[in-house]
N, C-alpha and C positions, 0 to 999 in steps of 0.2 A: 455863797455859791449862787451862781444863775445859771436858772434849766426853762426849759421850753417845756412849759407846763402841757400843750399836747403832746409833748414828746413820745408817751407810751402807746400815743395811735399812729408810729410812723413808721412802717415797712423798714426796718433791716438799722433803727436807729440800737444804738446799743441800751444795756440795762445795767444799771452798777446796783450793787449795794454801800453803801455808804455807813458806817461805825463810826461815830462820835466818839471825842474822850470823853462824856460823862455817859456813851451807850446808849444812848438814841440810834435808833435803825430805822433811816430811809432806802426806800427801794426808788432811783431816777433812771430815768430814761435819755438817751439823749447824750451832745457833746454837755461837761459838764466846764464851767467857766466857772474860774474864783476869780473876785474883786476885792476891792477895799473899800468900803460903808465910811465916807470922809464927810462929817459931819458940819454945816455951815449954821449961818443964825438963821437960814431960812428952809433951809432940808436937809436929806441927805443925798448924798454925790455918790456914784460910782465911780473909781477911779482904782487903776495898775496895781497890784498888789506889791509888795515890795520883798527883795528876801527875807527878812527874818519872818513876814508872813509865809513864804515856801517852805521856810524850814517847820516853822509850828504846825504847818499843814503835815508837811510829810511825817513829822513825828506824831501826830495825834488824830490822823485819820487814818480807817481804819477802809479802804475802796477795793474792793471785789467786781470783776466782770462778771456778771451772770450769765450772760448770751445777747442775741438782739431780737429786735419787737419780731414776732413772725407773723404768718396770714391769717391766723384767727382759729384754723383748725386741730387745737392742738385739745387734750384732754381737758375736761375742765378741775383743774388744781389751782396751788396756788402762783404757779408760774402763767398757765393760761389770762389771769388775771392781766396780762402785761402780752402775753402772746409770746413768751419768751421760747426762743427756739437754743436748746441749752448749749451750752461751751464746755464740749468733751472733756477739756485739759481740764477744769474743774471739778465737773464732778466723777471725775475719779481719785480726787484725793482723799 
């Protein structure tokens, strides 16, 4: 994945939660972009992901919207953390 690491200081940028298959939980902010890590004798490359990476993506991530970055004035929990201004449809499941 590549995220725009200020991304949770950006007015109205979104907030996912992110579930790994071995369950690791990141909280990203931001559009989130998957690549392909294509390794040469002198570094690594970013490059196009290909389908069978979409597919192992979609089978083994686990991506939730949260809401998006909001103005800062929100309670301090742990969504203020991010300034997350919530996504109704969510939390009411």
């Amino acid at each position: 994945m590549v995220i725009d690491e200020e991304g949770k200081f950006k007015k109205n940028n979104s907030i996912f939660r992110v579930i790994t298959d071995d369950g690791i939980t990141l909280h990203l902010a931001g559009k989130l972009l998957f690549a392909h890590n294509e390794e040469t004798e002198f570094s690594t490359d970013i490059s196009s992901i290909k389908a069978e990476d979409i597919f192992y993506l979609r089978n083994n991530l686990n991506i939730q919207l949260l809401g998006v970055v909001g103005s800062g004035d929100q309670p301090n929990d742990f969504r203020s953390s991010f300034n997350i201004v919530p996504n109704k449809n969510l939390d009411n499941e």
